[in-house]
Backbone as a printed PyTorch tensor [residue, N CA C, xyz], in Angstrom:
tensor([[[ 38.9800,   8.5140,  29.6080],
         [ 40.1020,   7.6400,  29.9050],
         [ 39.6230,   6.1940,  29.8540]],

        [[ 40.2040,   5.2650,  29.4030],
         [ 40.1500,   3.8450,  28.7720],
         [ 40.8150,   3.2820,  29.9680]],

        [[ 40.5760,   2.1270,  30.9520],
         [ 41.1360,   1.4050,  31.2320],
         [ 41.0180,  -0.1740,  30.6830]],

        [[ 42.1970,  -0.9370,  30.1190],
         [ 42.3990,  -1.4580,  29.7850],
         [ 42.9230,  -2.7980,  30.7990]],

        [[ 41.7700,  -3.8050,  30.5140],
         [ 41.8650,  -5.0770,  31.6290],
         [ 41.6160,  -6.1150,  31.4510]],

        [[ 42.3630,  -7.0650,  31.9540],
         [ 42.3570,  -8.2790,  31.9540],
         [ 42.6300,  -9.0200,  33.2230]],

        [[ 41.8870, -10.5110,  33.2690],
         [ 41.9330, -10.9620,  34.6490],
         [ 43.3790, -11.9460,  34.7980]],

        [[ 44.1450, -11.4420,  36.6160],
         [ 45.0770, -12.2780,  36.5940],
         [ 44.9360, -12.9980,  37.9550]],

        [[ 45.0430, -13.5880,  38.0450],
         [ 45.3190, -14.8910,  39.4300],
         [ 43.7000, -14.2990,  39.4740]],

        [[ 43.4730, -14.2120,  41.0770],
         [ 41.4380, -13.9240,  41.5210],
         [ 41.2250, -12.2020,  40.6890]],

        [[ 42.4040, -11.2980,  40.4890],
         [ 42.0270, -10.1240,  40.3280],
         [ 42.2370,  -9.5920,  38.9790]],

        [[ 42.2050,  -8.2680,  38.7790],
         [ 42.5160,  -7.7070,  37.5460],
         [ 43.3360,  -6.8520,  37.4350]],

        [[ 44.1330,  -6.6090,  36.3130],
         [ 45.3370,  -5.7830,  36.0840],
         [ 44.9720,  -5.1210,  35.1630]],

        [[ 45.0930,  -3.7820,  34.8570],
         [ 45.1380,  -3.0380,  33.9510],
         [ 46.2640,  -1.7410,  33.5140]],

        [[ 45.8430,  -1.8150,  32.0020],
         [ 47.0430,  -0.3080,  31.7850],
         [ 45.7900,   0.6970,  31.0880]],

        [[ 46.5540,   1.9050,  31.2760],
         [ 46.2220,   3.0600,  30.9220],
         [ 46.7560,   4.0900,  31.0480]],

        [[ 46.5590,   5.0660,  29.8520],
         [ 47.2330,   6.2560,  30.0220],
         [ 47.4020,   7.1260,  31.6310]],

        [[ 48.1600,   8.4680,  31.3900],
         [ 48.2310,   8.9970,  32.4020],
         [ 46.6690,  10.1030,  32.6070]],

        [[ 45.9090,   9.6100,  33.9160],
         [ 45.1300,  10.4600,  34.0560],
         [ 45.2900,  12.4650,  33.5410]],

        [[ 44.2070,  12.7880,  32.8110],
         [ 44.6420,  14.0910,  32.5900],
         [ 45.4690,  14.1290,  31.1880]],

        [[ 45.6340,  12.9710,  30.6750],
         [ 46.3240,  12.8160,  29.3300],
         [ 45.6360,  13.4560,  28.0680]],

        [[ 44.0890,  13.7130,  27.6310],
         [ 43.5150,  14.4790,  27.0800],
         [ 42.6390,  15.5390,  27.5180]],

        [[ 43.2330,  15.6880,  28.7300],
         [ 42.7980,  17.4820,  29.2020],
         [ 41.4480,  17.4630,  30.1830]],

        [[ 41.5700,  16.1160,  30.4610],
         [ 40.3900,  16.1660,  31.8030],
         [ 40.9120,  15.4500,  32.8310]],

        [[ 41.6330,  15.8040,  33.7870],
         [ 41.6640,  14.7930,  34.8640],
         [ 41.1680,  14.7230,  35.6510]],

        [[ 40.4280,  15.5780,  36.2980],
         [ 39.1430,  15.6610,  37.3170],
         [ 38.1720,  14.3180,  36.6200]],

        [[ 37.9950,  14.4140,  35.5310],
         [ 37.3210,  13.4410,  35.0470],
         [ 37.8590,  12.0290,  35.3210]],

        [[ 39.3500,  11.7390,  34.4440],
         [ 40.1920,  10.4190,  34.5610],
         [ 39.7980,  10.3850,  35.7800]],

        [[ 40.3890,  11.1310,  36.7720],
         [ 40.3400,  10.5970,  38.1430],
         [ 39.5950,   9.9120,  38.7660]],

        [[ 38.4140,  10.7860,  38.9720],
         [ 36.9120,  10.2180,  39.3290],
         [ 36.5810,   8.9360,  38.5310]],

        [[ 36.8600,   8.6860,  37.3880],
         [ 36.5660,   7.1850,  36.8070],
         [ 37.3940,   6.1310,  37.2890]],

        [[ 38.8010,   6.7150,  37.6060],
         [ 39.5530,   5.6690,  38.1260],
         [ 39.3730,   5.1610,  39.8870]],

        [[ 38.8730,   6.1160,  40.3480],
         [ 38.5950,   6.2170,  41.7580],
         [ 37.0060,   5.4450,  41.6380]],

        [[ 36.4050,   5.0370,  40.7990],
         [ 35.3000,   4.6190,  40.7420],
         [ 35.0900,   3.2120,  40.3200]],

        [[ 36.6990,   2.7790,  39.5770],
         [ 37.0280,   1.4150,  39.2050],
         [ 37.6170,   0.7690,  40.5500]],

        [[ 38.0350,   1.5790,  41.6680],
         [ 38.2590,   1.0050,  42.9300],
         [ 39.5190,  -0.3210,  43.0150]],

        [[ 41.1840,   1.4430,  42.1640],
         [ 42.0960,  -0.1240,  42.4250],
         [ 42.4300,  -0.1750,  43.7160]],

        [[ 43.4150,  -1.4250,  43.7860],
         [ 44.0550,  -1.1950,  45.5270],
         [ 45.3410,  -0.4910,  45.0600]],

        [[ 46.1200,  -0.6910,  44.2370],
         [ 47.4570,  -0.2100,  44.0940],
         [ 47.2410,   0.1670,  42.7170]],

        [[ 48.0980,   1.6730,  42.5180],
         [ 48.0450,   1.8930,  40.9660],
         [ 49.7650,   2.6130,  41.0470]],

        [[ 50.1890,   1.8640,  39.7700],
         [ 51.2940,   1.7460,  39.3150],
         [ 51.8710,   3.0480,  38.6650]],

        [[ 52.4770,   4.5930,  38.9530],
         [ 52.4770,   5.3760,  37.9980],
         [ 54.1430,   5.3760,  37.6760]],

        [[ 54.0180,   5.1680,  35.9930],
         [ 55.5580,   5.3000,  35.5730],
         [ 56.1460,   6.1690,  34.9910]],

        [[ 55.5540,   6.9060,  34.9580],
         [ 55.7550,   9.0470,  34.8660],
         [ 56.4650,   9.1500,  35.4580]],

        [[ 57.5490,   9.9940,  34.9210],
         [ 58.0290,  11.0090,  35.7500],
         [ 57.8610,  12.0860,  35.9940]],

        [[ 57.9120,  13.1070,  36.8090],
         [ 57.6120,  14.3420,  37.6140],
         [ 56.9070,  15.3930,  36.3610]],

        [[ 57.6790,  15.1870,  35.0900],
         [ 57.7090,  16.1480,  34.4520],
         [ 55.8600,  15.8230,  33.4540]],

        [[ 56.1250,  14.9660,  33.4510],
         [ 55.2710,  13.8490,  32.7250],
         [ 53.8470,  14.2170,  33.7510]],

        [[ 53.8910,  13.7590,  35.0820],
         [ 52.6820,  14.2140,  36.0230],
         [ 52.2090,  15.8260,  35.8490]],

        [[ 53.2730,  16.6180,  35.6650],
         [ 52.7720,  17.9990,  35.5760],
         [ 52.3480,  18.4430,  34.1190]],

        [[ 53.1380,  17.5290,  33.4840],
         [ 52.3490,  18.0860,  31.9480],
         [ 50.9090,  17.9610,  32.0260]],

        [[ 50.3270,  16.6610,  32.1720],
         [ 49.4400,  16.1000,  32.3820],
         [ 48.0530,  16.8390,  33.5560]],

        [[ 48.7820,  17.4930,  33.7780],
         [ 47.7540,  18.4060,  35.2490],
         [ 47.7040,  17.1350,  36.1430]],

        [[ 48.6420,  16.3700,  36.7580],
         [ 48.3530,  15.2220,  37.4060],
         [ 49.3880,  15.2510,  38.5780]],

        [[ 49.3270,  16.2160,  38.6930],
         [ 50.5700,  16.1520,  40.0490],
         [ 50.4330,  16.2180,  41.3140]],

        [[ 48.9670,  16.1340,  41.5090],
         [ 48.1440,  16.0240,  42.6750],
         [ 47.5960,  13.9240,  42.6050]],

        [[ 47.8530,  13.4120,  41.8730],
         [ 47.4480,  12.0990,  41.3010],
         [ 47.6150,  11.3620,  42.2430]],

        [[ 48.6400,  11.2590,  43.3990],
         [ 49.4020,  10.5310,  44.5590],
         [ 48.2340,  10.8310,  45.7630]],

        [[ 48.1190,  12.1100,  45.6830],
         [ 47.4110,  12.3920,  46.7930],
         [ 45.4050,  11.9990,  46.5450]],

        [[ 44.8820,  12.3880,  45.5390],
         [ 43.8180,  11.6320,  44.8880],
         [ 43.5450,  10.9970,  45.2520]],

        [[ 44.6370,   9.7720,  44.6750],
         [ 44.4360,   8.5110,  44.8990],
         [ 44.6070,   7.5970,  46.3010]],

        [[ 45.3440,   8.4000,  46.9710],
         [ 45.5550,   7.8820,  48.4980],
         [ 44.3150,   8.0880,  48.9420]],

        [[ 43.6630,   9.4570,  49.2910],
         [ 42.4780,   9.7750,  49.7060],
         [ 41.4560,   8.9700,  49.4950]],

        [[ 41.7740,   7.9320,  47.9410],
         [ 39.9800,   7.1910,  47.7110],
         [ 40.2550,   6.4000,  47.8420]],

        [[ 41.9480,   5.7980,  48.9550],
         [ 42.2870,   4.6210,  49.2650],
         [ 42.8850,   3.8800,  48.7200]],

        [[ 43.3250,   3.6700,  47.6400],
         [ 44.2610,   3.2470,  46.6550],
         [ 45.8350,   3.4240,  47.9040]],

        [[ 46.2530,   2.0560,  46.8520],
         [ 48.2320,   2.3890,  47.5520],
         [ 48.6940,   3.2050,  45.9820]],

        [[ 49.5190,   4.1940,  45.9910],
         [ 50.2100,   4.5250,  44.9900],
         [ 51.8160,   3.8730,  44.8800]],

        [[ 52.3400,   3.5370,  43.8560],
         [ 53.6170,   3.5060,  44.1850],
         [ 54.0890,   4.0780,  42.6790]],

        [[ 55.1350,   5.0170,  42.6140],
         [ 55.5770,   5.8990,  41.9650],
         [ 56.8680,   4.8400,  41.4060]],

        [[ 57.4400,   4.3510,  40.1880],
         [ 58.5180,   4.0050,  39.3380],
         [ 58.9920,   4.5970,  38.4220]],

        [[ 59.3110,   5.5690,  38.2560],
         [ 59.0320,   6.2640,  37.3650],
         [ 60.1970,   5.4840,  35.7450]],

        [[ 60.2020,   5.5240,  34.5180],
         [ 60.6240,   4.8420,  33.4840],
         [ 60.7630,   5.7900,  32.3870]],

        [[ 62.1110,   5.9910,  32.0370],
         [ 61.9100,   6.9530,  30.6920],
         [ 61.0530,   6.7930,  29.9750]],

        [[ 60.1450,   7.3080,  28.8410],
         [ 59.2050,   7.2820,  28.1730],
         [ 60.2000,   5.9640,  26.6860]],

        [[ 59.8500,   5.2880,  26.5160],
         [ 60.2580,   4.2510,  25.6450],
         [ 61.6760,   3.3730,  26.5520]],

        [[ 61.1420,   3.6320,  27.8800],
         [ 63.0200,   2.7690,  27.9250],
         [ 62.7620,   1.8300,  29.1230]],

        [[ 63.4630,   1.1680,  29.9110],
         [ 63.3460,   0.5210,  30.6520],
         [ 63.6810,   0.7730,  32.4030]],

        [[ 63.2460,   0.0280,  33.0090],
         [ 63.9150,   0.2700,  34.5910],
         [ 65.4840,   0.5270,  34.7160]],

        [[ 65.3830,   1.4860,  35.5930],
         [ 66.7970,   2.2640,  35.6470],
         [ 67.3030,   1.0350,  37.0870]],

        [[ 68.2080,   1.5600,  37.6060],
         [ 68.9440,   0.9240,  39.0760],
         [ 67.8570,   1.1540,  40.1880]],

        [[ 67.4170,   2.1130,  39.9530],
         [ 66.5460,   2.6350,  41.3820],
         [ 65.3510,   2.0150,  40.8790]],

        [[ 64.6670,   1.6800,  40.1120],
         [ 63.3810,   0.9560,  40.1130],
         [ 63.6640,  -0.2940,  40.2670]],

        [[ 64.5440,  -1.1610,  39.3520],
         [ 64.9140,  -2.5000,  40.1520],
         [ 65.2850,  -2.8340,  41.6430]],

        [[ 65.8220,  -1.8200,  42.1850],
         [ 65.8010,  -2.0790,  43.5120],
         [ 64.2380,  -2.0190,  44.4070]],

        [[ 63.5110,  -0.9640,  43.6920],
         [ 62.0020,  -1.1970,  44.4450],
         [ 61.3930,  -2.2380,  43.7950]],

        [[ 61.5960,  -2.7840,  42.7080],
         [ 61.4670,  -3.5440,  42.2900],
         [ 60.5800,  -4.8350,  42.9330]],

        [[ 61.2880,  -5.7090,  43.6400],
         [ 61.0570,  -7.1490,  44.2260],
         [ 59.7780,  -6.4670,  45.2950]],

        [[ 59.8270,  -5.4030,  46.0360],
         [ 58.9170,  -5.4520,  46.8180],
         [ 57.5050,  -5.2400,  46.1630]],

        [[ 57.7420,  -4.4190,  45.3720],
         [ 56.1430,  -3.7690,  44.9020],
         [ 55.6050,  -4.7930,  44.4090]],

        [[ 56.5000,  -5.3210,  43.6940],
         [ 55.6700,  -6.9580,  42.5740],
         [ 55.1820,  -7.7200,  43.4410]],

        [[ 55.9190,  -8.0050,  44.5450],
         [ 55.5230,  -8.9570,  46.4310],
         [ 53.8410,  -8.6290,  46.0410]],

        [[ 53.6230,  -6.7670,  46.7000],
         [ 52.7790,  -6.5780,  46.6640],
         [ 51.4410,  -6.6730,  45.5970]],

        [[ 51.8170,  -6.3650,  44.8420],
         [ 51.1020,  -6.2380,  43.6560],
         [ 50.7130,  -7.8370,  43.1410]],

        [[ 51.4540,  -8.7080,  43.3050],
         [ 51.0120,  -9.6640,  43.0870],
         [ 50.1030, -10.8270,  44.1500]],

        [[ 50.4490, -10.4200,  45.2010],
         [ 49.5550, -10.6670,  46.3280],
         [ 48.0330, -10.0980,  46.4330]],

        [[ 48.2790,  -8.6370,  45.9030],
         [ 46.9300,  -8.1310,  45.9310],
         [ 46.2180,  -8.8180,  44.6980]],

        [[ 46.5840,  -9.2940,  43.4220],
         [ 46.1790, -10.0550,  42.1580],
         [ 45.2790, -11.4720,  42.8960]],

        [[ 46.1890, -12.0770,  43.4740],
         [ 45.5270, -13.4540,  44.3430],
         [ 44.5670, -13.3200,  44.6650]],

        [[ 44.8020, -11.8810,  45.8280],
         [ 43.7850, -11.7310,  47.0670],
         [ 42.2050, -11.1380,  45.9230]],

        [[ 42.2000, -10.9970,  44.5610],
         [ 41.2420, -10.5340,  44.1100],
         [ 41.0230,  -9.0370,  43.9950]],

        [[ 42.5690,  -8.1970,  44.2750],
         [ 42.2580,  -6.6270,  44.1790],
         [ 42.3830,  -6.8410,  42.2900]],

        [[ 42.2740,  -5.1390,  42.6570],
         [ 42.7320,  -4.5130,  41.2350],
         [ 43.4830,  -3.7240,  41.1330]],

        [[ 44.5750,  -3.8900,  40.4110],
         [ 45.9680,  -3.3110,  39.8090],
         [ 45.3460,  -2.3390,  38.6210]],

        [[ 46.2650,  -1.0070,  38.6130],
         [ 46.0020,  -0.4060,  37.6200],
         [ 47.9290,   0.0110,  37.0490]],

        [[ 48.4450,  -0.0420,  35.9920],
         [ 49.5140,   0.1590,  35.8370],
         [ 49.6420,   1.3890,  34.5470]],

        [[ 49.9470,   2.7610,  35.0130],
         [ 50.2020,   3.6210,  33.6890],
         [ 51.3030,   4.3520,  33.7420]],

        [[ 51.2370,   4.7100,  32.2810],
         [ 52.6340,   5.2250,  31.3090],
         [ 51.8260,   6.5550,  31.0000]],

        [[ 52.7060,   7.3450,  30.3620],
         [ 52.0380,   8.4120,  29.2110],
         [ 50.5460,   8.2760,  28.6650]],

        [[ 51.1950,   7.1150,  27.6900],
         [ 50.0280,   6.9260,  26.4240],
         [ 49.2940,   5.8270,  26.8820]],

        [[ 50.0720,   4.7370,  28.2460],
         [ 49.4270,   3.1090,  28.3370],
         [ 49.3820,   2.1210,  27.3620]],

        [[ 50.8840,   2.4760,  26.9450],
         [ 51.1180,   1.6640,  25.6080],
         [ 52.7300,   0.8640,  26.3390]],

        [[ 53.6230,   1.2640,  25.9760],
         [ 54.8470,   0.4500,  25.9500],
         [ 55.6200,   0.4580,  27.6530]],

        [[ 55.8850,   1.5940,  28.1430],
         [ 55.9790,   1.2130,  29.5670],
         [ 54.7460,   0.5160,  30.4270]],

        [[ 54.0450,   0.6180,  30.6800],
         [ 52.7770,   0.2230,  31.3460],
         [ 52.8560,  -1.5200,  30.7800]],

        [[ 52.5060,  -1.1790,  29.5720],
         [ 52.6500,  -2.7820,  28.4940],
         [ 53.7220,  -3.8310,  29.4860]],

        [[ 54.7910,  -3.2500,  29.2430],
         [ 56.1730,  -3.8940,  29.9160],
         [ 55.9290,  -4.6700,  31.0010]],

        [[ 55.1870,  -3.3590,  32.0650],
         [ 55.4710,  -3.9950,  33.6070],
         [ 54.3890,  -4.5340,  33.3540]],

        [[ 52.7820,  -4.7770,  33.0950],
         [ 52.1050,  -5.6160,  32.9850],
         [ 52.5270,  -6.9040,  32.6970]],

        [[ 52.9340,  -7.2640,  31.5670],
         [ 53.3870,  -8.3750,  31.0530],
         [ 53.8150,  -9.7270,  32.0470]],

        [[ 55.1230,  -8.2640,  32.3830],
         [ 56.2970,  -8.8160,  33.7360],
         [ 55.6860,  -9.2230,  34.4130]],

        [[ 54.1500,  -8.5400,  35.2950],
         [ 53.7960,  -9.0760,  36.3670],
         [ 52.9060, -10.6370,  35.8190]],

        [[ 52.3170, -10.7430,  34.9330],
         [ 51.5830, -11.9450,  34.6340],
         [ 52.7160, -12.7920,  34.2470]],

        [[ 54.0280, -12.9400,  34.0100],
         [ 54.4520, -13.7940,  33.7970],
         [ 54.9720, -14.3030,  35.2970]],

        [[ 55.3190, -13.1350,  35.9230],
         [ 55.7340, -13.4730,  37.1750],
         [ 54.8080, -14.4040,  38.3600]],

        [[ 53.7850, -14.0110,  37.9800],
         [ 52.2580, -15.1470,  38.5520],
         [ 52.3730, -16.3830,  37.6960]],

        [[ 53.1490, -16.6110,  37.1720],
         [ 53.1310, -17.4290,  36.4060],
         [ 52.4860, -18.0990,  35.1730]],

        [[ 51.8500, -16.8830,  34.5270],
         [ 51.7350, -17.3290,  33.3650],
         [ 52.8380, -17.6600,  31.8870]],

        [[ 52.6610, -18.3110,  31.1110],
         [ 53.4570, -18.4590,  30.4100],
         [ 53.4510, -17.6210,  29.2350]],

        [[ 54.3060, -16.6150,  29.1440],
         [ 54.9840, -15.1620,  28.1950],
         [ 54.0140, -15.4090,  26.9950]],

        [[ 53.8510, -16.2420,  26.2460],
         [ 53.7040, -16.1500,  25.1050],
         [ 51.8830, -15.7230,  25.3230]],

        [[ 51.1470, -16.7200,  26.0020],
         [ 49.5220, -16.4240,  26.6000],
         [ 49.4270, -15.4960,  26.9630]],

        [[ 50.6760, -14.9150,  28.1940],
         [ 50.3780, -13.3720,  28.5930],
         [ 50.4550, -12.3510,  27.6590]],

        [[ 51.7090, -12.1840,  26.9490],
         [ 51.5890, -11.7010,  26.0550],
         [ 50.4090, -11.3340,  24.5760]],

        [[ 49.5650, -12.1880,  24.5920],
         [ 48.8610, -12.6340,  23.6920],
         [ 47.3510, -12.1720,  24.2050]],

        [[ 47.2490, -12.6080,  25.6330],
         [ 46.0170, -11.6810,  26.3320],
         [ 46.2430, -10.5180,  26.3280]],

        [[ 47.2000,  -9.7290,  26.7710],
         [ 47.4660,  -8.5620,  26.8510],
         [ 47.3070,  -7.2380,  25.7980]],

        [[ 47.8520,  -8.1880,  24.8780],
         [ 47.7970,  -7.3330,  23.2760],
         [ 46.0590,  -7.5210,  22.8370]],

        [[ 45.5560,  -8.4030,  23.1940],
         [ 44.1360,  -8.2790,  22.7810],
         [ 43.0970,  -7.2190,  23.1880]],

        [[ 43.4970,  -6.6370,  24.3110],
         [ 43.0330,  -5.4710,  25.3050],
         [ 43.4950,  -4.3060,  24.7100]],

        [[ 45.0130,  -4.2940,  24.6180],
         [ 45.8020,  -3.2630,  24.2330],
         [ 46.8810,  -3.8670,  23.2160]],

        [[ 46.7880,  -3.3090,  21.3890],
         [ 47.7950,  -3.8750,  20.7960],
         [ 48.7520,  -3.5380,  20.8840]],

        [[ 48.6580,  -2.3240,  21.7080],
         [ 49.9500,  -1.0610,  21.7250],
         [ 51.1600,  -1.7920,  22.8300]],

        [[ 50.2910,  -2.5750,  23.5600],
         [ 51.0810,  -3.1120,  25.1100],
         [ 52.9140,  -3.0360,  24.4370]],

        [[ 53.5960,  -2.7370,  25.4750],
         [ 55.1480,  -2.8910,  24.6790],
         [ 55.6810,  -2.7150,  23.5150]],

        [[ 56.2350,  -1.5750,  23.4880],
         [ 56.7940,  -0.6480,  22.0170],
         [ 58.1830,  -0.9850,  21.7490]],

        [[ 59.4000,  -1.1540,  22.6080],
         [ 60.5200,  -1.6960,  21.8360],
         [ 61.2390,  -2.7150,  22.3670]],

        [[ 62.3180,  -3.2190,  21.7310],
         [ 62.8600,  -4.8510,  22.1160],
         [ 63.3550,  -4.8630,  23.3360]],

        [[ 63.8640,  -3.5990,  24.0190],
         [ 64.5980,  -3.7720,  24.9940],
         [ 63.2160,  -3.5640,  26.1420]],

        [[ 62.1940,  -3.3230,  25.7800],
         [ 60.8170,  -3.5580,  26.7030],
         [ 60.5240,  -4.8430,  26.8210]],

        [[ 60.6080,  -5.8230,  25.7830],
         [ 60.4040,  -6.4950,  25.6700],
         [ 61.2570,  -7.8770,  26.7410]],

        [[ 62.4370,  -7.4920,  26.0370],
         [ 63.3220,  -8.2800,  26.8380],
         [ 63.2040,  -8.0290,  28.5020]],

        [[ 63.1830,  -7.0930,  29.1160],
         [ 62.7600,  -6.6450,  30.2630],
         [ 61.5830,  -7.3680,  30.9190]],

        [[ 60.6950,  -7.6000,  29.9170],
         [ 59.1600,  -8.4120,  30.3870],
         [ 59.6450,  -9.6290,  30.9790]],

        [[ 60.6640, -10.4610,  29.6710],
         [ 60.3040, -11.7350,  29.4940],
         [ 61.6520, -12.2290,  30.7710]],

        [[ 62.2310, -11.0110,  31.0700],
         [ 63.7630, -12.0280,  32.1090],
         [ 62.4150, -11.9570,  33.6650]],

        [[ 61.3030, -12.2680,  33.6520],
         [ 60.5930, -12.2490,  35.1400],
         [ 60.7170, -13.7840,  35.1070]],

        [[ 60.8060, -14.1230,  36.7650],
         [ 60.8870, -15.2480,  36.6400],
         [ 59.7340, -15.8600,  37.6590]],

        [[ 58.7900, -16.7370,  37.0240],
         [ 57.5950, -17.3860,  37.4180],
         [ 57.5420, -17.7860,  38.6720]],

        [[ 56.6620, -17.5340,  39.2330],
         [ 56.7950, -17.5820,  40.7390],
         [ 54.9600, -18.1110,  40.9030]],

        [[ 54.9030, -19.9140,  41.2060],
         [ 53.9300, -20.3480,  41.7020],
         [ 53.2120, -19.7030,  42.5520]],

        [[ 51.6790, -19.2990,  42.3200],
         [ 50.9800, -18.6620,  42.9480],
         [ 51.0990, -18.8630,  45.0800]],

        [[ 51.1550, -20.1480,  44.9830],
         [ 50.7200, -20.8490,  46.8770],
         [ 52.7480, -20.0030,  47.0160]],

        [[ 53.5950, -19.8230,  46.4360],
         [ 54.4180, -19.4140,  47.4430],
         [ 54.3890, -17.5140,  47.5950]],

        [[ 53.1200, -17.2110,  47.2010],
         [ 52.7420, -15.7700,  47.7090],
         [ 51.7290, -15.8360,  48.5030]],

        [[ 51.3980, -17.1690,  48.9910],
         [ 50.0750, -16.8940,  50.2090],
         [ 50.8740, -17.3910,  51.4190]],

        [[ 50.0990, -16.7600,  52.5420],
         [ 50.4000, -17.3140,  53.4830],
         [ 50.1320, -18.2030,  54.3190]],

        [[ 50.5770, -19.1200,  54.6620],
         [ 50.4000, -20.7710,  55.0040],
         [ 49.8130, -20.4680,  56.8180]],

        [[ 48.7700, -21.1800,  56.8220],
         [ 48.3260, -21.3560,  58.1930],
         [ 49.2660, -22.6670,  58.7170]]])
């Protein structure tokens, strides 16, 4: 298993397939549990975790301390109603932990076009500017974001200066 990374605010973000995606996940796992994220992003759905032999993946990963948070995203499509509503919080998080110097891990299936997406989203949302993020991103992974309506999804995040995610003494 490939994790795929790049640095954002103090920390690092990455995409990658779904652990167990070429028939080892005892393996994925242990490598990912050894990259030591704080939060890992899975955008599988149920059916997707069990293909994968990964349906124990939540619990794994809690155990080696990781936060999990589950979104799950049709395979080529975008956030439904129920992920935009978890939406605003997880990014809170996820982008706080970026500052604070954790590591984000964000996967899809393949760690190509969903994963791609919400990556993107979150570096633009730290405020980088779409076109750089975009441009780092694809250098890691060319696959990052597979169709327009992924795309468009990335780019409606709206930039949010790093100092108004810390907290002010």
């Amino acid at each position: 298993m490939i994790i795929y990374a790049v640095s954002v605010g103090q920390g690092i973000l990455a995409i990658s397939p779904i652990p167990g995606a070429d028939g080892d996940y005892a393996g994925d796992v242990q490598h990912l549990i050894e990259w030591k994220p704080a939060i890992v992003l899975s955008l599988v759905n149920e059916v997707e975790l069990v293909a994968a032999g990964a349906s124990g993946l939540w619990r794994d990963l809690v155990d080696a301390g990781s936060r999990w948070e589950h979104l799950p995203i049709h395979d080529f499509g975008v956030p439904d109603e129920t992920f935009e509503e978890a939406w605003p919080d997880v990014s809170m998080g996820v982008r706080k932990a970026l500052i604070g110097g954790g590591r984000i891990l964000v996967h899809c299936r393949g760690g190509c076009g969903r994963s791609g997406m919400v990556a993107l989203r979150l570096m633009i949302e730290l405020g980088e500017a779409p076109d750089d993020a975009l441009a780092r991103l694809r250098a890691v992974r060319p696959c990052a974001i597979e169709t327009d309506e992924q795309m468009r999804w990335a780019l409606e995040a709206k930039r949010e200066p790093a100092k108004f995610l810390r907290h002010e003494s």
